[in-house]
N, C-alpha and C positions, 0 to 999 in steps of 0.2 A: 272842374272849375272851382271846387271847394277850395282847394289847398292854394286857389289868389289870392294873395294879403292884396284886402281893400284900399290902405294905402300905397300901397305901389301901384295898384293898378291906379289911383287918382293922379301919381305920378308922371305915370306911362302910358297913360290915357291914347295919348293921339300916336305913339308908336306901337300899341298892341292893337289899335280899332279892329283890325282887318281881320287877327287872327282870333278873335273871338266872336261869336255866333250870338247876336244880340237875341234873334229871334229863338234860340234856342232857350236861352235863360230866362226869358218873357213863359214861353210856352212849356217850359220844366217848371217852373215856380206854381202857374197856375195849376196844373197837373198835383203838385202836391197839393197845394190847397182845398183843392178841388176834393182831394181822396178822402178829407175828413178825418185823419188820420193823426189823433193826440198829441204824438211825441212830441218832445220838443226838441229833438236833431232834428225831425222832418221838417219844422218849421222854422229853424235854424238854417236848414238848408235852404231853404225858397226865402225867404229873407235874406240871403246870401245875393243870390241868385237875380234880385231884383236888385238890389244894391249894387252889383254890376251892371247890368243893363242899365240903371238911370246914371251911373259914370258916365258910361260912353255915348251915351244919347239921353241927355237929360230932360229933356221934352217930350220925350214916347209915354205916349197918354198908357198904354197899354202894364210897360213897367209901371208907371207910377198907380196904377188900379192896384194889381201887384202889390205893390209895397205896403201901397193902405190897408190891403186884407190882411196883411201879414202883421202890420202893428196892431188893427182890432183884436187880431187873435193874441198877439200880445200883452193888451188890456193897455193900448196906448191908445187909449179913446181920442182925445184931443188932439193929438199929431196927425194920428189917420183922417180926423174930419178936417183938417186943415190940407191935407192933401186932396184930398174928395173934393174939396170943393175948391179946389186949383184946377181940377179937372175938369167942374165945371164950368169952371171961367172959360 
């Protein structure tokens, strides 16, 4: 799923739904997160990875957790708390 240009898939959205694994990229992203793991491909990649997942299903509480860990680790404090607490709403 790396080598999806994020713009096409926003494009394409509703004619790739089917063929991509929302649940997969939700539960791969955490999984890197998760590992604690410096690099910044690996957090390239799960940043990725939720970025697709909230394409296709832009209200999946679970991507959007996702995302916001990925911009803390970022150093995108204020993005990710704007999202955190969308989630709380």
């Amino acid at each position: 799923y790396y080598s999806i240009e994020l713009d096409e898939l926003r494009a394409k959205a509703n004619d790739v739904k089917t063929f991509i694994d929302v649940k997969y990229c939700v539960t791969k992203a955490k999984a890197l997160l998760d590992s604690q793991n410096p690099e910044l491909d690996i957090l390239d990649w799960a940043f990725h990875l939720a970025q697709m997942a909230l394409i296709l299903e832009p209200k999946n509480m679970l991507a959007m957790l996702q995302y916001a860990r990925c911009q803390l680790r970022r150093g995108e404090r204020d993005d990710a708390l704007r999202v955190l607490e969308d989630i709380h709403e």
